[in-house]
N, C-alpha and C positions, 0 to 999 in steps of 0.2 A: 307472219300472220298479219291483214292489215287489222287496223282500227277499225275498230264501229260505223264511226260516222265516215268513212271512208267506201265502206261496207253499204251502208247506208245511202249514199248517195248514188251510187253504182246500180242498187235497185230501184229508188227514185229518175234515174235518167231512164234504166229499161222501161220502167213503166207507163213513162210519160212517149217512151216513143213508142209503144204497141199502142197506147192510147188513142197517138195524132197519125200511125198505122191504121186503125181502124174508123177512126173521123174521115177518111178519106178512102174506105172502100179497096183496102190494098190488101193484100194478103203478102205472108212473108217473104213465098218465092216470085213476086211480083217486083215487093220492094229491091232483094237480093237481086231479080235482073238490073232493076236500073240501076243497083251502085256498084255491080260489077262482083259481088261476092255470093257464096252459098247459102242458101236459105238457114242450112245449120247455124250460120253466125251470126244470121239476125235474130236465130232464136236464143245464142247463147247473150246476145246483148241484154236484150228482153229480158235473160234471167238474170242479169248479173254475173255473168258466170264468163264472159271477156268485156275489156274493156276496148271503147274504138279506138282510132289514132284520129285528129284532127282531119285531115283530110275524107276519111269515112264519115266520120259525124258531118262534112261541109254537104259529102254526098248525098246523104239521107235526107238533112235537114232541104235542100235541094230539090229532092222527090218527093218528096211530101210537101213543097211549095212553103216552107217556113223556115223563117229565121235563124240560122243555127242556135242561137241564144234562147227558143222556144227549147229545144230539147234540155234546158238545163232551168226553167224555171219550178218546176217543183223542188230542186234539193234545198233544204233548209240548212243553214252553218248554223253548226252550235255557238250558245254564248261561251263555252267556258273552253275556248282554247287560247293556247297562245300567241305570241307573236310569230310559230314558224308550223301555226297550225296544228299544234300537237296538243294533247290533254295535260296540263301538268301532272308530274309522280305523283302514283299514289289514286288517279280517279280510274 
């Protein structure tokens, strides 16, 4: 099972990229021509419910004319993890 904030961000990334999907007038089976995959996967992105590989996120970020680094500016890192990213025992 992942973590939360794992969880958590994987919805933040969808969101942010149906968001900068719809700031630019794309629908999903539009988006899914230009990165080469089925409209299902951008909608399973969307939900949280797959995660991309780098090269698909270079894709997308690509088509939608922004930064890769844009699709990942809404996740928030919690304060209370560790050095290896983990919650310590017990939270």
């Amino acid at each position: 099972m992942k973590e939360k904030h794992i969880e958590d961000a994987a919805k933040a990334f969808g969101t942010q990229l149906r968001n900068l999907r719809l700031e630019v007038d794309l629908s999903q089976e539009e988006l899914a021509f230009r990165t080469g995959v089925s409209p299902n996967h951008i909608g399973y992105i969307e939900r949280a419910e797959r995660n991309p590989k780098l090269d698909l996120i270079n894709k997308i970020a690509f088509a939608l004319r922004v930064q890769p680094a844009t699709l990942f500016t809404t996740i928030e890192v919690p304060s209370d993890l560790d050095e290896h990213g983990e919650r310590p025992t017990g939270q």
